[in-house]
N, C-alpha and C positions, 0 to 999 in steps of 0.2 A: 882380519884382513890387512895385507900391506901391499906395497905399492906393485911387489912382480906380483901379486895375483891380478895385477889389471886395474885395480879400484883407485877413484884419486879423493873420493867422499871421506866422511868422518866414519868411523870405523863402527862398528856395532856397540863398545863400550861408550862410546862418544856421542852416539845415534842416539842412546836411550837415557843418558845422564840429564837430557831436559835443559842443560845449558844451549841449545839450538832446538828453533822448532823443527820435529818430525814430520818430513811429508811421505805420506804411503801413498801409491802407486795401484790401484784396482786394473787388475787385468780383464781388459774386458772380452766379451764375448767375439765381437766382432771390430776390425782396424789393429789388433793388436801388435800383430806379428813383430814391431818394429818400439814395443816399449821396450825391450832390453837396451838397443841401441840407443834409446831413448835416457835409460836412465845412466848410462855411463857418460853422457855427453852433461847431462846435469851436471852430474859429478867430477868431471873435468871444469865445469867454467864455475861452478861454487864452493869446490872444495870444501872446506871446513863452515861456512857460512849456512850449511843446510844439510841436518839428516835426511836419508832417503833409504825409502824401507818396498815392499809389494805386497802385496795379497792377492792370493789364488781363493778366489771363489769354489771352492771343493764342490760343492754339489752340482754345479752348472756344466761339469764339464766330465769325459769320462777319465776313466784312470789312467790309460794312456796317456791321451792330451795332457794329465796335472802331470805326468811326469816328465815329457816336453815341456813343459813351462816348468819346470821346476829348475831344470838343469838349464834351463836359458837365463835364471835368474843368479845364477850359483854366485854369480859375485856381488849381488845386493847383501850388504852385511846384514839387514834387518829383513825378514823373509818370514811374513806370517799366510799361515793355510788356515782360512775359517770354515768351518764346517757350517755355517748359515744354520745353526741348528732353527732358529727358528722358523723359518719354510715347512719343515715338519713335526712342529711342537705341536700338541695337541689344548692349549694352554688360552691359545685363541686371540693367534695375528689376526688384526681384522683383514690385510693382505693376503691370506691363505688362499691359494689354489691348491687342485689337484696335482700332485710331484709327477713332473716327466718321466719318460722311460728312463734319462740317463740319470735324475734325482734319485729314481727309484733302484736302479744298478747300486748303489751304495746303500750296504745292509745297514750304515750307524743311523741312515735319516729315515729307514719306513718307517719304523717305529719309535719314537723320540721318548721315551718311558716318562712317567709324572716325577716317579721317586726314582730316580740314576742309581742305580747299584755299583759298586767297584768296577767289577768288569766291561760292564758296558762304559765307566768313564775310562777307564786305564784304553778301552779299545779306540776311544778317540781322540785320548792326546797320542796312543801309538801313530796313528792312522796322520797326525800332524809331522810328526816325526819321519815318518814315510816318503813325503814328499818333501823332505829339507826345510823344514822350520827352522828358525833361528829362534823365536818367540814362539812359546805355546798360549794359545784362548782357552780357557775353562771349560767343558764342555755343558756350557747355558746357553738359553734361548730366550725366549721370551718370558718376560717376568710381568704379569698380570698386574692391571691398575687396580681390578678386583679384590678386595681384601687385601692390599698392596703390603703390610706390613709382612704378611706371614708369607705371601707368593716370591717375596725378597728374600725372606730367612731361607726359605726352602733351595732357592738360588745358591746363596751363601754357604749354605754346608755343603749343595754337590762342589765348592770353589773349592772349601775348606778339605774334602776325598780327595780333588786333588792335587792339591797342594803337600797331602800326607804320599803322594805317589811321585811326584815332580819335585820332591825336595831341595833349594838351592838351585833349580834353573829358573830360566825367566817366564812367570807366569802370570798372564794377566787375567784380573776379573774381568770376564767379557758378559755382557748385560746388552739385551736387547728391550726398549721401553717403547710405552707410548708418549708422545709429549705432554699428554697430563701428568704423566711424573716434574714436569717441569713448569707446569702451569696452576697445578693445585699446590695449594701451600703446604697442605699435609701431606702429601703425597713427594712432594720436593723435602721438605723438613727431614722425613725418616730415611729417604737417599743420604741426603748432606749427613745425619747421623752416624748411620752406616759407613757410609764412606771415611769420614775423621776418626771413628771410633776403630776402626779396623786395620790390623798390623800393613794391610796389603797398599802397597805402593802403585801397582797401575792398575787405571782403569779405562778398558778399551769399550764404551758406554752410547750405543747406537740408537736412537731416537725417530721415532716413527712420527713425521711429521703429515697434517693437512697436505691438501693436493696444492701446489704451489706453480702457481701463474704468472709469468709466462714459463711455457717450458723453457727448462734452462736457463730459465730466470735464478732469481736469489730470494730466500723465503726472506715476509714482510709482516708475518704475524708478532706483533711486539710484547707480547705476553710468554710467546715461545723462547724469546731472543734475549728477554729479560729474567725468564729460569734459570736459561745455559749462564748468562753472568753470575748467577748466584750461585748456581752449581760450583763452575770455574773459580771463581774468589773463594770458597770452602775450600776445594781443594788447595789451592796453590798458597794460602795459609798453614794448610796441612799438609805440606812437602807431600803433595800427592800428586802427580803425573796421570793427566787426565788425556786419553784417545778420541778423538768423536771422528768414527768411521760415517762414509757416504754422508758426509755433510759440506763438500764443496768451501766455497768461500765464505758460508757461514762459520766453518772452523777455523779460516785464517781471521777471520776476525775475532773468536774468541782466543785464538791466540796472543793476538796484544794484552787478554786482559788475564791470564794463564796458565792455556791450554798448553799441555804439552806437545801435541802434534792430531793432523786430523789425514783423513782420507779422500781424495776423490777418483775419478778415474775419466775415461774418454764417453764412457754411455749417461744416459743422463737417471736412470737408479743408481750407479757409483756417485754421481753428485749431488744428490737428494735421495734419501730414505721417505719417499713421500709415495700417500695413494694416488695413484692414477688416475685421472680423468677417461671417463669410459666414452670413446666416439662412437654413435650409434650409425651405419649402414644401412642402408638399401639393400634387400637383393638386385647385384648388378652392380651397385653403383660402385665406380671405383676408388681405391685410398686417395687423400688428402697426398698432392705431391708433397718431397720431403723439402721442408725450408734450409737452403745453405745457409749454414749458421758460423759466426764466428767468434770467439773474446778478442773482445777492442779492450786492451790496456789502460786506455786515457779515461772511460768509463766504467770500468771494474764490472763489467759487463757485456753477457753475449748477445750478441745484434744479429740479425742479417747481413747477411756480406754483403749484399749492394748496399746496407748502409752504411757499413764498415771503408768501404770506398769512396764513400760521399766523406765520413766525415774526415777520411783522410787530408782532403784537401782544404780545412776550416783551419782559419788559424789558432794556434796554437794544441793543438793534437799532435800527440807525441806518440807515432808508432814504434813499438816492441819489434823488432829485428830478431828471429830465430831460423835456427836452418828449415825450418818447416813452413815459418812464412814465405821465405826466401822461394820455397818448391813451388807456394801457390802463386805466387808473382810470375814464378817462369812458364808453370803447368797448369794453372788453375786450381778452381778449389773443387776439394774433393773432400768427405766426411772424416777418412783417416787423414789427412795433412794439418785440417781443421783441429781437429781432435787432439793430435800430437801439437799442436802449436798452443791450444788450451795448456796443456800441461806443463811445457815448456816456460807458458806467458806468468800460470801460478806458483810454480820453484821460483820466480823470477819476482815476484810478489814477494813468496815470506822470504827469500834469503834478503833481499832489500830492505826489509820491514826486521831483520832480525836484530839483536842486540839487546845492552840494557835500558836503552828507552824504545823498545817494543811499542810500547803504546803511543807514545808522541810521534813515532814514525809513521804509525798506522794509520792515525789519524791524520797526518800531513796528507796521505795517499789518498783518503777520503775528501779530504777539505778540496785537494787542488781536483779530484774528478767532480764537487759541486763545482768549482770555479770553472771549469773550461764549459759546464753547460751554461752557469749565468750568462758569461762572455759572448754565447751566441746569440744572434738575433734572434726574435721568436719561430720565428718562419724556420729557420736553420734545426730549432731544437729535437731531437728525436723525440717521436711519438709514438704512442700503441705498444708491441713489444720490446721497441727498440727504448725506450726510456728505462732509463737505469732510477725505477722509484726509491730503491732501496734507499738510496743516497741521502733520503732526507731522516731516515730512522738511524742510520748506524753510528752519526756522530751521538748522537744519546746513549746505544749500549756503551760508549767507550769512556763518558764521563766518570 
């Protein structure tokens, strides 16, 4: 990319050298239409200070739509298409539903094979290629905690087919786990092996977490948060450039300790890979209205918007100013303004946070969001969802 193609970001060769954290951009199902727009404005006010890459959720949508999104992305230098192969692995997400009509339209996901033949892989880094990948994912899915040593090996050769077929492009080990791969010792041990032990440089490594409360909260399981560091410290000894897709601001913070780049997006499965909480009904009874929700900056945390307004006015709360906040000042809050201002508020995060003291910065950012809650009086302090608990676990992962 150069500059008359429109782009003012770090360039693809620059995007994936790991000297700047990588933020991917999940496109989501719905509010979307307006992250293109989105990500060139990133990339006007960070320039060099932040890669910026997208992902097309392949199975979610029909092939039309990915190639609408494809061609709206054209100037994202880093442009990865994930086949979600696991959705249709037979391997056994414990998240597995029945594939939609439009999952089911894509002949690579009815059937996801145990043992990947050639052709069936060659057909799905094609199929990546199709829709303008810049990065190719391996065509893996879920990698079983079950017999975890050989459910991993079995992984690793379909990476290594195609790697014999994608010679010399960019190709990442794409691994989808549960988080006992991060929680059990043995089961993290033969990862870290594998991973140092292994010629391959990226690993885009997605973690299927506990159901995590609040929604759109920030996960608090400290056994989960105390893997990813160990995971991350392995790698980045090991000049390994590590991915953690749909893990929100969980991956900016393993970024200080380092991550090469992580993923989120405006839905809240782009920001957690986590099971769902199932809300049971009534016949009759109608849904739970939707909570207008927002990321407050000062708390590294999403609130309600009428708390978000409250604590506007506390002293010392430092609002984030983006063209998106700016919309709901003028127009109100709406889910896509919301959403785009999330994204906007977190480039805004790791390019601030970026550099060679990554982690002193990170940590400044954490230190001063406990500080402006001590500073409140009690009465003032938010409660319930609006408490940002994280706060009191993450200066620990960062030691």
């Amino acid at each position: 990319m150069t500059a008359k193609d429109g782009w003012s970001g770090r360039s693809r060769k620059k995007a994936l050298n790991g000297r700047a954290p990588l933020l991917l951009l999940h496109r989501s199902y719905q509010n979307s239409s307006r992250l293109p727009e989105l990500a060139d404005h990133l990339a006007r006010i960070h320039g060099d200070a932040l890669g910026l890459g997208t992902v097309i959720r392949l199975p979610r949508i029909s092939s039309k739509k990915a190639s609408e999104v494809s061609r709206s992305f054209e100037r994202v230098p880093v442009r990865i298409v994930d086949p979600e192969l696991w959705r249709g692995d037979c391997l056994g997400w414990p998240g597995a539903k029945e594939l939609t009509a439009t999952e089911l339209s894509w002949n690579y996901i009815r059937d996801v094979p145990v043992k990947p033949g050639r052709l069936w892989i060659k057909s799905v880094l094609d199929l990546q290629e199709d829709y303008d990948a810049s990065v190719l994912l391996s065509p893996t899915g879920w990698v079983s905690e079950a017999n975890g040593a050989k459910s991993l090996q079995r992984a690793l050769a379909t990476i290594d087919e195609a790697r014999s077929l994608r010679s010399g492009q960019n190709l990442w080990a794409n691994l989808t786990l549960d988080s006992k791969w991060l929680t059990d010792a043995s089961l993290r041990n033969t990862l870290i092996d594998e991973l140092v032990e292994s010629d391959l440089t990226d690993w885009y490594l997605r973690f299927w977490w506990p159901d995590v409360s609040p929604r759109y909260g920030q996960l608090q399981e400290a056994t989960i948060l105390t893997g990813y560091r160990d995971l991350v410290r392995a790698a980045a000894l090991e000049d390994r450039r590590l991915y953690l897709p749909n893990s929100g601001l969980t991956g900016w913070l393993m970024g200080a300790i380092g991550a090469a780049g992580f993923s989120t997006g405006q839905a809240w499965d782009e920001q957690a890979f986590a099971a769902q909480r199932i809300v049971r009904r009534s016949p009759g009874q109608k849904p739970t209205p939707r909570i207008p929700r927002y990321f407050d900056s000062t708390l590294l945390h999403t609130v309600e918007f009428s708390e978000h307004e409250r604590l506007t006015e506390l002293s010392g709360h430092l609002t984030l100013e983006t063209p998106y906040s700016r919309e709901v000042s003028s127009g109100g809050h709406t889910p896509e303004r919301a959403s785009l201002h999330y994204l906007a508020a977190v480039a805004d995060l790791v390019a601030s946070t970026a550099g060679k003291r990554r982690a002193n910065r990170t940590h400044a950012r954490v230190k001063a969001a406990r500080e402006f809650i001590k500073s409140l009086d009690k009465i003032d302090q938010p409660t319930g969802i609006n408490s940002p608990s994280h706060l009191t676990l993450w200066p620990k992962m960062l030691r």
